[in-house]
C-alpha positions in Angstrom: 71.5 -107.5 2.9 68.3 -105.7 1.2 67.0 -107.6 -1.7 67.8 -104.6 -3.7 71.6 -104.8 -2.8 71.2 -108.6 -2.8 70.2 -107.6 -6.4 73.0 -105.4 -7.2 75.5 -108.4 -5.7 74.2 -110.9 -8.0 74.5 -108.1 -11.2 77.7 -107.2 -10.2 78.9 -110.1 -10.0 77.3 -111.2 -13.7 78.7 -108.4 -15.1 82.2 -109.0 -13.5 82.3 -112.5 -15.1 81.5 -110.8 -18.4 84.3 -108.5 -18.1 86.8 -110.2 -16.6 88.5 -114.2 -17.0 86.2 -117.2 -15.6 86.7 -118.4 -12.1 88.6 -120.5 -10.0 87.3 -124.0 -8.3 87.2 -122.2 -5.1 86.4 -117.8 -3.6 85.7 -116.2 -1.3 83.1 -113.5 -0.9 82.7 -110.6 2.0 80.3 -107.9 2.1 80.3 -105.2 5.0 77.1 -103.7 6.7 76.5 -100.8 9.6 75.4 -102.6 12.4 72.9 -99.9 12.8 70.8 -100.9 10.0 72.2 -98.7 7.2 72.2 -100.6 4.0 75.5 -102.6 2.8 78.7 -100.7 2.3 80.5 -103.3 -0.1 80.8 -106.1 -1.5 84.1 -107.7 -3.1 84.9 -111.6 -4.1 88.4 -112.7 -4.5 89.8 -116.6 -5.9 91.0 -118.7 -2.9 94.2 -119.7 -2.6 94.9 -122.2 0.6 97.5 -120.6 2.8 98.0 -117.5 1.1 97.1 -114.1 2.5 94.6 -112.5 0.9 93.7 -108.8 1.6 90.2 -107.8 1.2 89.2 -104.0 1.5 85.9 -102.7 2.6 86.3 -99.6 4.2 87.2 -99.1 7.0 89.2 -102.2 7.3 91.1 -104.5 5.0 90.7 -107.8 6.6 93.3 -110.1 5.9 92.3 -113.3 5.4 94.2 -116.9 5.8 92.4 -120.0 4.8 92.9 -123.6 5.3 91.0 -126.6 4.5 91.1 -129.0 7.5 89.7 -132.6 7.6 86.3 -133.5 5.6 84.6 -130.6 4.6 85.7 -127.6 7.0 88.0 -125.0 7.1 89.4 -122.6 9.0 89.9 -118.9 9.1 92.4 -116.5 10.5 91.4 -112.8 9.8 93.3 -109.8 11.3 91.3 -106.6 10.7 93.2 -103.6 10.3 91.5 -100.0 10.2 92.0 -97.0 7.8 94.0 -94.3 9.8 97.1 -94.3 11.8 98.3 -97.2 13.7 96.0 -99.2 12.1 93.8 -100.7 14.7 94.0 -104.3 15.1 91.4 -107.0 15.2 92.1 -110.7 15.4 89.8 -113.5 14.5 89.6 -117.5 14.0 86.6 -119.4 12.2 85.7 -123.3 11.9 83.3 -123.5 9.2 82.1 -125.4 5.9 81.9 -124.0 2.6 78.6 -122.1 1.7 78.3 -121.4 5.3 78.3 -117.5 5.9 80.1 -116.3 8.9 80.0 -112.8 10.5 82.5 -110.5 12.6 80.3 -107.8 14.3 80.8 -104.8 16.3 84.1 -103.4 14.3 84.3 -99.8 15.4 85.2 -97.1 13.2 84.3 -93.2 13.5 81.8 -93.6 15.7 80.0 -96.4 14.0 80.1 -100.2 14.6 80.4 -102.6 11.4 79.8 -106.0 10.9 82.1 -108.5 8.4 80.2 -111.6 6.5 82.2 -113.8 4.4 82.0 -117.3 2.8 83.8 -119.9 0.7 81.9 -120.8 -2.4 83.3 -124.3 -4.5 82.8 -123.7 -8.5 82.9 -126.7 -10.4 84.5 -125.0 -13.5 88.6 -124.9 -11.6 90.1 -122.7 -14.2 91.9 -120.8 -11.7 95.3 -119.5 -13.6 97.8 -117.7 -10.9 100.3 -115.4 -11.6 102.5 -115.3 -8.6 104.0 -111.8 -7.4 107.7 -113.2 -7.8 106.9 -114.2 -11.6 106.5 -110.4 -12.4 108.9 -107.6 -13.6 109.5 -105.1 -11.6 108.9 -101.4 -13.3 110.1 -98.5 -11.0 109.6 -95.1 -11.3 109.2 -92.2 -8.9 106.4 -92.9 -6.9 106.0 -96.3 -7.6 106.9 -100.1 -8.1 104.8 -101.4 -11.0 105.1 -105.0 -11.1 103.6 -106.4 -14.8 103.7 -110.0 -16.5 106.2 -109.6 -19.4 104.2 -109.8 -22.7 100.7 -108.9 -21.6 99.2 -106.0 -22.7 100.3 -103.8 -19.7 104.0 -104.6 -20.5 103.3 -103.2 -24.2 101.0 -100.1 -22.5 103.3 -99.2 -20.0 105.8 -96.5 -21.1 102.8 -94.6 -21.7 100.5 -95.3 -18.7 103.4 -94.5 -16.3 103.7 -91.2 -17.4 99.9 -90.8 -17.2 100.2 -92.4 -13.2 103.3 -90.5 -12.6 101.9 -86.8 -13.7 98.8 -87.4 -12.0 100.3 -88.0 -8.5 102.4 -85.2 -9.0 99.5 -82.3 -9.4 98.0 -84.0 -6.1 101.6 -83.7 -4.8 102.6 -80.4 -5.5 99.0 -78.4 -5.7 97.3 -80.5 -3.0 100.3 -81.9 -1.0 98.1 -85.1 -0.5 101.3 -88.1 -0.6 102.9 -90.6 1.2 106.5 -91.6 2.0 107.8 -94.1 -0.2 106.6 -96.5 -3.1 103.7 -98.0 -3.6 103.6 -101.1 -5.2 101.6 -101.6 -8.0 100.4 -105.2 -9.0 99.3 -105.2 -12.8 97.7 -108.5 -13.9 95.6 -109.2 -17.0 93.1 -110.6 -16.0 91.2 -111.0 -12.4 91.6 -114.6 -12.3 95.9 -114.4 -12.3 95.6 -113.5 -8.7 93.6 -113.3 -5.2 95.0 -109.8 -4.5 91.9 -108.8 -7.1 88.7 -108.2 -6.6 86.3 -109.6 -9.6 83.4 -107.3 -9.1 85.7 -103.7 -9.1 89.2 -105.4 -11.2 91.1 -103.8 -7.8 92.6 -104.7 -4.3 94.2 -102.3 -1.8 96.2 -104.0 1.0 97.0 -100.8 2.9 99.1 -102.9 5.5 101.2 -104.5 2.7 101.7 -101.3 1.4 100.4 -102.7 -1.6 97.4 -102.5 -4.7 96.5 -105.0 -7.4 94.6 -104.0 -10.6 93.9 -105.3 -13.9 95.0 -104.1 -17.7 94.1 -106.0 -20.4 92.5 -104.5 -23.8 88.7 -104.9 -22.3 89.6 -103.9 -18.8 91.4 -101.5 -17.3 91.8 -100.4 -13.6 95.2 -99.3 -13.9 94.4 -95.6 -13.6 95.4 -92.6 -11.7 91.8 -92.3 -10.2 92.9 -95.8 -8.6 96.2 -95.3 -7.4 95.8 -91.8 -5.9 92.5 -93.2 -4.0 94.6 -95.5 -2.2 97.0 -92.4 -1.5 94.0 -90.5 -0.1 92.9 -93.2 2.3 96.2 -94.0 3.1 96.8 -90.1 4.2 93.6 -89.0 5.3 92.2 -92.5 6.8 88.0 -93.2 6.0 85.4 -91.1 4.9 82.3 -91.6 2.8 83.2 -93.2 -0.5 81.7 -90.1 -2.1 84.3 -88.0 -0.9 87.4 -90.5 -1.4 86.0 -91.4 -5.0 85.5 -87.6 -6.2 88.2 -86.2 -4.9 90.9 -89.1 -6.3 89.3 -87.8 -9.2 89.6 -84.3 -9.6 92.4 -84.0 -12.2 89.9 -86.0 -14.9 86.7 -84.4 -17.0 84.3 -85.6 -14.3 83.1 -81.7 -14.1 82.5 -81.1 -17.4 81.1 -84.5 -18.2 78.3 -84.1 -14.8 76.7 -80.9 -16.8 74.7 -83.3 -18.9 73.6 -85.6 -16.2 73.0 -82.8 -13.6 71.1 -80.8 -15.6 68.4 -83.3 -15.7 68.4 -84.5 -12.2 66.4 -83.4 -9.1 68.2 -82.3 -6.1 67.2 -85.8 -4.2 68.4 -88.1 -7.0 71.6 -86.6 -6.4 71.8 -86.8 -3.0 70.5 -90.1 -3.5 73.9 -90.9 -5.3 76.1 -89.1 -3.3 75.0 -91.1 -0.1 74.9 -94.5 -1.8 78.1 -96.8 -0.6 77.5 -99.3 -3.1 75.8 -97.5 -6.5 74.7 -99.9 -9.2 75.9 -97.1 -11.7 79.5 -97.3 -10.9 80.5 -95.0 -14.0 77.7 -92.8 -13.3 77.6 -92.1 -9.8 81.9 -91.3 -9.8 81.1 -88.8 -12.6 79.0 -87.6 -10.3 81.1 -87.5 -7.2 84.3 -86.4 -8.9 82.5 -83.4 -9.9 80.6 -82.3 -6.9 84.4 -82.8 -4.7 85.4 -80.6 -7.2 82.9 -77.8 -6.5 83.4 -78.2 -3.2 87.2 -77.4 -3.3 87.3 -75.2 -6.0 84.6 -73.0 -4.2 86.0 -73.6 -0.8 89.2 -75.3 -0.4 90.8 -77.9 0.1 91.1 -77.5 3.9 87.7 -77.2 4.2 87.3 -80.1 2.3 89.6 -82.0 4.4 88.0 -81.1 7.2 84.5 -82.4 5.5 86.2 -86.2 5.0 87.4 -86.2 8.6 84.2 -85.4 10.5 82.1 -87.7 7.7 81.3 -91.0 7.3 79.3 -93.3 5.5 75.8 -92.0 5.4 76.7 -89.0 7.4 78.0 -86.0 5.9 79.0 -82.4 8.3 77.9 -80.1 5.3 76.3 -77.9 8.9 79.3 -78.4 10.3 81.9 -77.3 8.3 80.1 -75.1 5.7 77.2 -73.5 7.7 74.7 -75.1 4.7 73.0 -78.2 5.0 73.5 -80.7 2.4 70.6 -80.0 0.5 71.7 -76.0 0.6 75.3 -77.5 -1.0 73.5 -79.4 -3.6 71.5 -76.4 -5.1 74.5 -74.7 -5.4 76.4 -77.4 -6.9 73.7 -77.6 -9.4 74.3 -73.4 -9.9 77.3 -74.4 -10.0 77.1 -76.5 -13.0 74.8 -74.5 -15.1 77.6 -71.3 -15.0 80.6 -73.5 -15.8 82.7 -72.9 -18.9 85.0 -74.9 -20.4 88.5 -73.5 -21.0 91.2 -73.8 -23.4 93.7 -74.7 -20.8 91.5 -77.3 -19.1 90.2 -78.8 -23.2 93.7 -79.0 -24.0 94.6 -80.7 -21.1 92.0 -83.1 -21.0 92.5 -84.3 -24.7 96.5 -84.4 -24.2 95.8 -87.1 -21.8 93.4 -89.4 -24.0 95.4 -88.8 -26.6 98.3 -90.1 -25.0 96.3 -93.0 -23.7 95.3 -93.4 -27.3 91.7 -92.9 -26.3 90.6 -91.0 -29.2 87.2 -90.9 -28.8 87.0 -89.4 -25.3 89.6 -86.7 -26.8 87.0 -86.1 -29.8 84.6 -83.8 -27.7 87.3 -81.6 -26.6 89.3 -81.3 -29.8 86.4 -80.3 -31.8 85.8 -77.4 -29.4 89.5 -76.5 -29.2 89.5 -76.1 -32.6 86.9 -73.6 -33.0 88.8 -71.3 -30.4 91.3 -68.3 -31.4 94.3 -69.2 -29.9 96.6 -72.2 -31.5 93.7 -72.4 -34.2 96.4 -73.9 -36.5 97.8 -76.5 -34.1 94.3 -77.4 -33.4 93.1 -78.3 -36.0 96.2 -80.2 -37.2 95.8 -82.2 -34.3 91.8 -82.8 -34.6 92.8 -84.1 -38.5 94.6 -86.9 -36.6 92.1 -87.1 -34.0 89.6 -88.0 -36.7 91.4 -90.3 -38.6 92.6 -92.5 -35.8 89.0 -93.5 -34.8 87.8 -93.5 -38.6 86.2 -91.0 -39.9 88.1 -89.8 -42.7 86.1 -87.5 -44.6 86.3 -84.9 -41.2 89.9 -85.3 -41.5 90.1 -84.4 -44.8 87.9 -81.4 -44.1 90.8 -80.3 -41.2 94.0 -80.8 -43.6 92.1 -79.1 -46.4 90.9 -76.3 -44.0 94.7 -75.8 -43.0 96.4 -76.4 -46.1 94.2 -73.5 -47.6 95.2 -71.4 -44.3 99.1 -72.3 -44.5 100.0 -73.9 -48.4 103.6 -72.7 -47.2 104.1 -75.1 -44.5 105.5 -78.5 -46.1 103.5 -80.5 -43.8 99.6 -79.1 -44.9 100.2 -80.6 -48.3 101.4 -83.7 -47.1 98.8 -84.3 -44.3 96.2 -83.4 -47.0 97.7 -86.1 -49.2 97.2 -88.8 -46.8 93.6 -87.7 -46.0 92.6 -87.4 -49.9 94.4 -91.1 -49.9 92.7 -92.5 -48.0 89.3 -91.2 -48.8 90.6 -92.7 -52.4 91.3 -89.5 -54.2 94.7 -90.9 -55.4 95.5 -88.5 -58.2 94.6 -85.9 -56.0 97.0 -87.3 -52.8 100.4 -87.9 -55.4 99.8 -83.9 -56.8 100.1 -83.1 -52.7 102.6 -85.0 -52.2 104.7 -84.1 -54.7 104.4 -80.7 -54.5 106.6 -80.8 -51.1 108.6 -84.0 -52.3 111.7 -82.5 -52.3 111.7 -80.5 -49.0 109.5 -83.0 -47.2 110.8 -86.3 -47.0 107.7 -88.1 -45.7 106.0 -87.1 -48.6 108.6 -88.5 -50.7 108.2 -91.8 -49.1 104.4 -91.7 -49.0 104.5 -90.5 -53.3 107.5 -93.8 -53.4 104.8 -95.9 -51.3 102.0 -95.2 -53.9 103.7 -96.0 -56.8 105.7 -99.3 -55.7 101.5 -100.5 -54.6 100.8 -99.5 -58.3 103.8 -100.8 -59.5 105.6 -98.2 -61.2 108.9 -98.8 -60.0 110.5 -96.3 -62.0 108.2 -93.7 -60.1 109.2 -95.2 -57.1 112.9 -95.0 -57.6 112.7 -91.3 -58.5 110.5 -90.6 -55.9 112.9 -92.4 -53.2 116.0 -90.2 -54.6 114.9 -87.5 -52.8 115.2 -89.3 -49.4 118.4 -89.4 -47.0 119.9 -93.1 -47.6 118.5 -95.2 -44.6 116.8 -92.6 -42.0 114.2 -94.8 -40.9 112.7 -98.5 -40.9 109.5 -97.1 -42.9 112.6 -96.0 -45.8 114.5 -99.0 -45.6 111.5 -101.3 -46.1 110.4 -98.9 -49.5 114.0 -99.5 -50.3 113.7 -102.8 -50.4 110.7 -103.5 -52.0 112.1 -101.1 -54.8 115.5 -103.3 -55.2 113.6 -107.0 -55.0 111.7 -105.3 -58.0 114.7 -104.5 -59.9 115.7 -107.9 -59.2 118.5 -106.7 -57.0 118.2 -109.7 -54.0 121.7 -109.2 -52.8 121.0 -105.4 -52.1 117.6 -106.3 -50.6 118.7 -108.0 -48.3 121.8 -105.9 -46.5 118.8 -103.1 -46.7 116.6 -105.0 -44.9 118.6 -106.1 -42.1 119.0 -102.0 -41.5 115.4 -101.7 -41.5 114.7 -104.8 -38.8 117.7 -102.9 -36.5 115.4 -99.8 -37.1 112.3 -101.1 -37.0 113.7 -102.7 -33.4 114.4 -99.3 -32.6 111.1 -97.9 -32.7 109.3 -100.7 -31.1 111.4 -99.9 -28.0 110.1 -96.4 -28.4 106.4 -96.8 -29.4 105.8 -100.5 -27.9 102.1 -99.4 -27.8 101.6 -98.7 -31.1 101.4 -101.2 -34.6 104.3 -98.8 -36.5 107.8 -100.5 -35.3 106.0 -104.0 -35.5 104.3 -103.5 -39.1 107.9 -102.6 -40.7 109.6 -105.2 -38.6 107.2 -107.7 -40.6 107.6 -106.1 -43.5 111.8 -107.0 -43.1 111.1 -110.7 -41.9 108.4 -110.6 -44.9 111.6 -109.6 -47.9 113.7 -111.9 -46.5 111.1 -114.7 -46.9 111.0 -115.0 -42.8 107.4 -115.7 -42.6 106.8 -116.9 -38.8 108.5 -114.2 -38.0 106.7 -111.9 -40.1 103.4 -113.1 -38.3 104.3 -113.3 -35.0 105.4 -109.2 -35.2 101.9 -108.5 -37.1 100.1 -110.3 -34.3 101.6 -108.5 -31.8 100.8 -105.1 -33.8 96.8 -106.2 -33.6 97.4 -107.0 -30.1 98.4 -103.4 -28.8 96.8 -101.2 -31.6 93.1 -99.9 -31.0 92.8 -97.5 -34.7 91.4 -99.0 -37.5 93.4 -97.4 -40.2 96.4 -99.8 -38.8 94.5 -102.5 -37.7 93.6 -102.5 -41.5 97.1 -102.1 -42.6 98.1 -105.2 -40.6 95.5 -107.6 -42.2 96.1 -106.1 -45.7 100.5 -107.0 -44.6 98.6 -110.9 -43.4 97.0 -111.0 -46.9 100.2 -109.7 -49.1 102.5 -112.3 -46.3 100.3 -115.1 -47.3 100.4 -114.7 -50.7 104.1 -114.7 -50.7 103.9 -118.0 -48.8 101.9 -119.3 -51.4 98.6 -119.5 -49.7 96.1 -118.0 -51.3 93.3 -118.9 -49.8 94.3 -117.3 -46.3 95.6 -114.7 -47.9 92.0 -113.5 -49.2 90.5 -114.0 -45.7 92.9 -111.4 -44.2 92.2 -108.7 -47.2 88.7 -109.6 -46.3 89.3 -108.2 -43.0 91.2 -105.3 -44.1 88.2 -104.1 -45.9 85.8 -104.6 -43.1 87.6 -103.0 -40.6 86.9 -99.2 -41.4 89.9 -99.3 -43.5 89.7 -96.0 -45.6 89.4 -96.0 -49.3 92.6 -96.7 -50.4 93.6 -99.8 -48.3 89.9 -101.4 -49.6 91.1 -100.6 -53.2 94.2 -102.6 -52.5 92.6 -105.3 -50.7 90.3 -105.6 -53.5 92.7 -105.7 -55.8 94.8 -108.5 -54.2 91.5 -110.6 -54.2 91.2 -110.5 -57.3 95.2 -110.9 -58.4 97.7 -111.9 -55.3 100.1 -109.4 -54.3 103.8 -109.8 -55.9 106.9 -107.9 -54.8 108.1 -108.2 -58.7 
């Protein structure tokens, strides 16, 4: 390798330990190269396992490697090479070697070219290796795939929403593209890189196109379970190799990459482009997809698909056939991209799309951009700008989402919901006396906002309030009334009641876990019930696992004020102030710090 891609190796690597859990005592590492002299074409590094299989894909070929350690300090390798494309081409090797002792399979032909293979097993001292073997995960199926996730981790929690996300996605391809394959893929989720070999540290992926089979990690800090991902495989698997350029963009053309490129393009010369679009292994990983994903989709929405197609076929690394198949060279295609870029417009239909999908990923900030636009346009103004209220306050910023709910409440003070949603914003931006006027101004058509006006008042402790405020709601809807219900008859000194109402709200509050697993609500009322009935473990094993799936700070505040007011009921105070202490810092909004503030000061009683 170059010293610069040696460079890139060893930063890629640094940055994949950062990202990703530690290593295991022993790995393996590969990294391709064109035998003609062309620079590397990839690099990946798996954990070893002894005996197992472990695919490793560099285009054009995964290699499937076997390992065994043999007497003293050698082992042996059995690698079968199988190329990208149909009948996948076979190549069989065996190795005797030692450990930090590269070996190298040369003359691979693919397309033309001729590639050469370089691996070695590296010891680490540190043997934290921590397997998750394929038969101790859950199998997940759906339409076009077999997800396979580690009950409990944070892709179990994620993944109602995520395979809808996966599931969409490969339909548009499907149906608008026709790019597929027959039957299921199966999907290996893992939490963390180090849980198995299928992974690649570096990239958080591994495609065994043989084993019909791809491995990627979810956790809350990592995520590579993503359409992009999954449909690449697809696209190699139907169309066989290209130029990673063209595999990358195009798995990508159902994301923002387009609108996001404007920016970067604009300030870029036609030869830093080009520069990107012919590097196998970019240093910029984020970067240079953007960049890909949005010149693939010039070229198809300019000039078709088949024309595209035809463009990955006759390519390969390092060698596009712009001449070829467009009559331009590349640099001819690359001024017009950049044309390209300066006359695109964003849309309604494609802003609305884009933000229904990070919404629904709860990736609020990504949605931000487009919500604010949307918002501004003609069409759906209202629904807008209801929306980019709650946009706002789930990543914080509460004062723009009281600007939104005021902006529609003035434009619609008939709909029951305005007042209400402008409640909660002048809540919690700490205009109390302002939010109870809202809110009970639509009390008795609205019951949320009888429930948030019965909330208020039971934190202020004026019960009587409470109880009149909680009249004007249906007996036992929801988990959220049951636990207000509750809380009001503990205060009234009415235990016997409390309790039959809070084993509703814990079969509720089950209810909508099932529904919203990904989400703190169903977990922060089932608390709240193990919390009335003095079931305190319980109570914090449910509010742990609400931090553990929700990203918003409103409700990761609300969870550490429910830690403070559960440790003071258990008599410890001291905890108890840590976790309102917490609550504050977190970006809570005015009215949970005034709380927390409050309980530092005196502890928090249900009487």
């Amino acid at each position: 390798m170059s010293s610069l891609k040696s460079f890139i190796v060893c930063t890629a690597i640094f940055v994949a330990c950062l990202a990703l859990p530690g290593r295991a005592d022993s790995y393996l590492r590969v990294y391709a190269t064109h035998n003609d002299g062309r620079d590397t074409v990839g690099l990946v590094e798996h954990y070893l396992e002894f005996g197992r299989v472990i695919p490793i894909f560099i285009p054009p070929y995964t290699a499937r490697f076997n390992i065994f350690p043999l007497a003293g300090p050698e082992f042996k390798a059995e690698i079968e090479f199988y190329e990208l494309g149909p009948g996948f081409a076979n190549h069989r090797k065996e190795f005797t070697f030692e450990a930090d002792d590269w070996q190298t399979v040369e003359n691979l032909p693919s397309k033309g070219d001729k590639f050469s293979y370089s691996f070695i097993v590296l010891r680490d001292t540190l043997d934290n290796f921590n397997t998750n073997l394929t038969d101790s995960l859950t199998n997940f199926e759906s339409i076009h795939f077999r997800s396979w996730l580690w009950r409990d981790s944070y892709a179990d929690f994620k993944w109602e929403a995520r395979k809808g996300y996966l599931e969409n996605t490969y339909n548009f391809y499907r149906k608008e593209h026709q790019v597929k394959r027959s039957g299921k893929l199966d999907l290996h989720v893992l939490p963390g890189s180090n849980n198995s070999p299928l992974v690649d540290n570096i990239t958080g992926l591994g495609f065994d196109f043989p084993g019909n089979s791809m491995a990627a990690v979810f956790n809350d800090g990592f995520d590579t379970a993503l359409p992009q991902h999954t449909q690449r495989y697809v696209i190699y698997d139907s169309w066989g190799y290209s130029a990673r350029s063209l595999v990358v963009g195009y798995s990508r053309y159902f994301l923002d990459d387009i609108f996001r490129a404007r920016k970067l393009v604009s300030g870029m010369t036609t030869d830093e482009i080009k520069a990107i679009i012919m590097d196998e292994f970019p240093l910029d990983l984020e970067k240079a997809d953007v960049i890909c994903g949005s010149f693939s989709r010039f070229l198809i929405s300019q000039y078709s698909l088949p024309y595209y197609k035809m463009l990955y076929e006759k390519s390969a690394p390092g060698k596009f056939a712009f001449d070829e198949v467009y009559d331009k060279s590349f640099d001819e295609m690359l001024g017009l991209y950049k044309e390209y870029q300066k006359q695109l417009r964003l849309t309604e239909s494609d802003a609305f799309y884009i933000s229904d999908i990070f919404t629904s990923q709860m990736w609020f900030d990504k949605a931000l951009e487009y919500e604010v636009w949307l918002a501004t346009q003609p069409t759906r103004r209202d629904f807008h700008l209801k929306s980019l209220g709650a946009t706002f306050f789930f990543v914080g910023n509460y004062a723009e989402s009281e600007t939104c709910y005021t902006a529609l409440n003035r434009r619609h003070p008939e709909r029951p919901d305005a007042p209400y949603l402008l409640g909660l914003a002048l809540l919690r931006n700490g205009k109390t006396g302002k939010a109870i006027k809202q809110f009970e101004s639509v009390a008795d058509t609205f019951p949320d906002a009888a429930k948030m006006l019965a909330e208020v008042y039971l934190d202020k402790r004026e019960f009587d309030k409470a109880g009149r405020a909680l009249e004007k709601v249906a007996e036992y809807p929801d988990s959220w009334t049951s636990i207000l219900k509750a809380r009001l008859a503990l205060a009234r000194g009415e235990d016997e009641l409390a309790g039959a109402i809070v084993k509703r709200s814990l079969a509720l509050s089950s209810q909508l876990i099932s529904f919203l697993p990904g989400e703190a609500r169903g977990y922060l009322d089932a608390a709240y019930g193990f919390m009335l009935n003095g079931l305190y473990d319980e109570a914090e094993s449910e509010l742990q696992a609400a931090l553990f799936v929700e990203p918003r700070p409103y409700y990761r505040a609300a969870v550490k004020l429910a830690q403070g007011r559960l440790y003071d009921l258990n008599k410890k105070r001291k905890q108890a102030k840590e976790f309102y202490k917490q609550a504050i810092a977190l970006n809570s909004g005015e009215y949970i710090n005034t709380l927390a503030e409050r309980y530092i000061k005196k502890p928090f009683k249900l009487k």
